[in-house]
C-alpha positions in Angstrom: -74.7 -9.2 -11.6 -72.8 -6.2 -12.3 -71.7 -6.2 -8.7 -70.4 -9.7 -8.8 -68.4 -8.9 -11.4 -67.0 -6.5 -10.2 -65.6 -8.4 -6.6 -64.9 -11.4 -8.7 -62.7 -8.7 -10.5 -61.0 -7.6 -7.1 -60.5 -10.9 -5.6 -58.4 -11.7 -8.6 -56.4 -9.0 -8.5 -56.0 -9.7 -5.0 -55.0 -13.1 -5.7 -52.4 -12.0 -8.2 -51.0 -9.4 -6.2 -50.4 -12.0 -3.2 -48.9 -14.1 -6.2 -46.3 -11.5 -7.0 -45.3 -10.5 -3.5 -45.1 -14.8 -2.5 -43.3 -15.5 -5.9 -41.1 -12.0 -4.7 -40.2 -13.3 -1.3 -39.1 -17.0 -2.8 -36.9 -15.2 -4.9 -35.5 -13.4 -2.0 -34.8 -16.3 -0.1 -33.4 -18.8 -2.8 -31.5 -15.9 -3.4 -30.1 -15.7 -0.3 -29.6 -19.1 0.3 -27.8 -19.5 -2.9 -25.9 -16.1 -3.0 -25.0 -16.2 0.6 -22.0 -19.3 0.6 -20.6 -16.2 -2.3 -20.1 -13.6 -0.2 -18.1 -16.0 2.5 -16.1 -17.2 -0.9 -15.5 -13.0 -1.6 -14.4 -12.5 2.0 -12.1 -15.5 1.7 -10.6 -13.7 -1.7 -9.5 -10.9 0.5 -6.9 -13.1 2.4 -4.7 -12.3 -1.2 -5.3 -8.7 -1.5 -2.3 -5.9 -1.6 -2.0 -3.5 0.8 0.3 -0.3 0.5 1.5 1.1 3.8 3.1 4.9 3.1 4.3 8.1 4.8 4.7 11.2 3.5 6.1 14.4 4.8 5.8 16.5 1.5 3.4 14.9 -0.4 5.5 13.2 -2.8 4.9 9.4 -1.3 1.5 10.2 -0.8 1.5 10.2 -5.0 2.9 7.6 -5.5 1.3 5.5 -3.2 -2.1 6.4 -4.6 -0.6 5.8 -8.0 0.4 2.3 -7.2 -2.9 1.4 -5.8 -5.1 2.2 -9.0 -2.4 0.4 -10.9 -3.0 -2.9 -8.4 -6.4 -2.2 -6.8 -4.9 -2.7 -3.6 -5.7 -1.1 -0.2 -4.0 1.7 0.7 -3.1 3.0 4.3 -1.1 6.0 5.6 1.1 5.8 8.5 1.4 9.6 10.7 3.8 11.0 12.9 3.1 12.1 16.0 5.9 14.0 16.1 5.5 17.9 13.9 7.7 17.4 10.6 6.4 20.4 8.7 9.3 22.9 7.1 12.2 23.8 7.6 12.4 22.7 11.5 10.6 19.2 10.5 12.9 18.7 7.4 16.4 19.0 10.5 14.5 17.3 13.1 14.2 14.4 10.2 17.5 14.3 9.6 18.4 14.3 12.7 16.3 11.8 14.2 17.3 9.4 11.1 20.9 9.8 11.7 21.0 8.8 15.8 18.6 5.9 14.7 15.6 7.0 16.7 12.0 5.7 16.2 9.2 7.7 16.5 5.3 7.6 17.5 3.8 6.6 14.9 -0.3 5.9 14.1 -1.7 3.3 13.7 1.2 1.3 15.4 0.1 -2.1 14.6 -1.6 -2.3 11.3 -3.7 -5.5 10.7 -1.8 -7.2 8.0 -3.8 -10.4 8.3 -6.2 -10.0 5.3 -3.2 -9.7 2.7 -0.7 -11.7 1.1 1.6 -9.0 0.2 2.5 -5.6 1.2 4.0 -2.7 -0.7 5.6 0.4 1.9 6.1 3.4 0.1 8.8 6.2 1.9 11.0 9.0 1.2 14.6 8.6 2.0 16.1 10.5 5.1 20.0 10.7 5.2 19.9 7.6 2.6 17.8 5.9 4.7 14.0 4.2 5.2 12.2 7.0 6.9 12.0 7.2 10.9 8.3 6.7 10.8 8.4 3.6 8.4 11.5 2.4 10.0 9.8 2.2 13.3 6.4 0.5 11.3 8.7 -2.4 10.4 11.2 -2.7 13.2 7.7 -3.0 15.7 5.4 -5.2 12.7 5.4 -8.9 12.0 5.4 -9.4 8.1 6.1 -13.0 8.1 4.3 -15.1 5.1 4.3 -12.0 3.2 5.2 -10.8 -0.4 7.1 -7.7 1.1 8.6 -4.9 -1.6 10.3 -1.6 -0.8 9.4 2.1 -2.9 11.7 4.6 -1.8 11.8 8.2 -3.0 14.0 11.3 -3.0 15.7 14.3 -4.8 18.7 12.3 -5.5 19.3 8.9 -7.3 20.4 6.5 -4.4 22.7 4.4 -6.9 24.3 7.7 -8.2 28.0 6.8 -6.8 27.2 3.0 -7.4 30.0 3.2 -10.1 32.6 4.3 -9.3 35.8 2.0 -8.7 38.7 2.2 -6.6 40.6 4.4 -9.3 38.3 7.1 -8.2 39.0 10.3 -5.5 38.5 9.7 -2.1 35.1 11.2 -1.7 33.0 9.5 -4.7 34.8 5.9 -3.2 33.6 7.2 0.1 30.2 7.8 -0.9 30.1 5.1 -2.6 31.0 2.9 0.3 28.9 4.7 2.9 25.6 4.9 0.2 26.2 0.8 0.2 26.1 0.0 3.7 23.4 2.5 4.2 21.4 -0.2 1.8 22.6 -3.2 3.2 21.5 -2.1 6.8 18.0 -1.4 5.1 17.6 -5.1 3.9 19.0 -6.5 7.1 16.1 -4.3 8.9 13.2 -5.4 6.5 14.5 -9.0 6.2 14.1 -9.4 10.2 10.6 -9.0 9.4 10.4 -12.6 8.6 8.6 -11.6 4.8 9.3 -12.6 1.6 11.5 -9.3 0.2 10.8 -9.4 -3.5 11.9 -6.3 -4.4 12.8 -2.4 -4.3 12.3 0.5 -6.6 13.6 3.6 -6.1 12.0 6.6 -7.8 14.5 9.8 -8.2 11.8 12.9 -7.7 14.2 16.1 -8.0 12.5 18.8 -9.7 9.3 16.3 -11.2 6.0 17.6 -11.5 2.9 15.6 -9.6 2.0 14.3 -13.6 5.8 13.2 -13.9 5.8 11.6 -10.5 2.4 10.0 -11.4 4.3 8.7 -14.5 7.4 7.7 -13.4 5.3 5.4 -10.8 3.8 4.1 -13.6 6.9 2.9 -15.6 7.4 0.5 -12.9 4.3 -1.5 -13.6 6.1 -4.4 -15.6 8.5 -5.0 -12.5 5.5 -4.6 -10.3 4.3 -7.3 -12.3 7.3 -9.4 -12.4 7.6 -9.7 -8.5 4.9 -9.2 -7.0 2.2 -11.3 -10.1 4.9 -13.9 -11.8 7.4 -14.7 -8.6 
């Protein structure tokens, strides 16, 4: 009798224990049947993600750019130069090539843009102009059907000669003059893109610590907001 028991004992737990692992699997699968169509929804989602596109030849772009993405959650992807722009003979090669016009070999050429609805390139400003490297990235790149805005950096305010009239001397009007078409040849390369150009910001980085670059990437967060959320 004791021995009956006993197996009658087992077989329950047996039973139960086939219970559990049955009433485990169903869960699985009515999970995955219901949770499934969600993650097709998710990947859908992506199609309005940011992406930031940067390059950075000292570092300073590269802060910012990771800056900006914590402050958006967006994607974030760097764009190198083939070519060596390290010191002193990187900083006059630079120069150089941004003054003739050139483009440069750049990776990854092509980016895929397809999963996002806007796009934010980050660059420092070579002879008061878009970088070579991101010059080439947009002059070879189809933006079309994207928000598109512009961060710029450099030791120098960009708009620093912006007012001065015609009363002033000779140099400031020329700089002035030269510093203006320099930024309307800018917009005429981005807006060939075929994007949406929403805005520009232009961060002034002479002397700044990485906490005061950090900082002064955040102060822009309301006109982040303004036209890349609210437009």
């Amino acid at each position: 009798m004791k021995h009956k028991i006993i197996k009658q004992k087992v077989v329950n737990e047996e039973n139960c224990f086939k219970k559990e692992i049955f009433s485990r699997f169903l869960s699985i699968a009515l999970a995955m049947f219901f949770v499934a169509p969600g993650i097709v929804i998710a990947d859908d989602k992506e199609e309005g993600k940011i992406l930031i596109i940067y390059y950075s030849r000292t570092g300073k772009s590269k802060i910012i750019s990771e800056t900006l993405q914590k402050m958006m959650n967006a994607d974030l992807l760097e764009i190198k130069d083939k070519k060596d722009r390290s010191g002193t003979w990187g900083f006059i090669s630079s120069a150089y090539d941004s003054f003739f016009d050139r483009e440069s070999e750049i990776e990854p050429a092509h980016p895929d843009l397809s999963l996002y609805s806007s796009v934010v390139v980050v660059s420092p400003v070579w002879n008061w102009k878009i970088s070579t490297p991101v010059i080439t990235l947009i002059k070879n790149n189809s933006f079309k059907g994207k928000k598109f805005m512009m961060y710029t950096n450099a030791n120098i305010d960009i708009k620093k000669y912006d007012n001065f009239g015609d009363d002033a001397p000779f140099v400031k009007r020329f700089l002035r003059d030269y510093l203006r078409d320099k930024r309307t040849l800018m917009r005429k390369i981005v807006a060939k893109t075929g994007s949406d150009v929403v805005g520009h910001f232009h961060i002034s980085t002479e002397e700044t610590t990485k906490a005061q670059l950090v900082q002064l990437t955040q102060n822009s967060a309301e006109y982040l907001k303004e036209k890349l959320v609210n437009k």
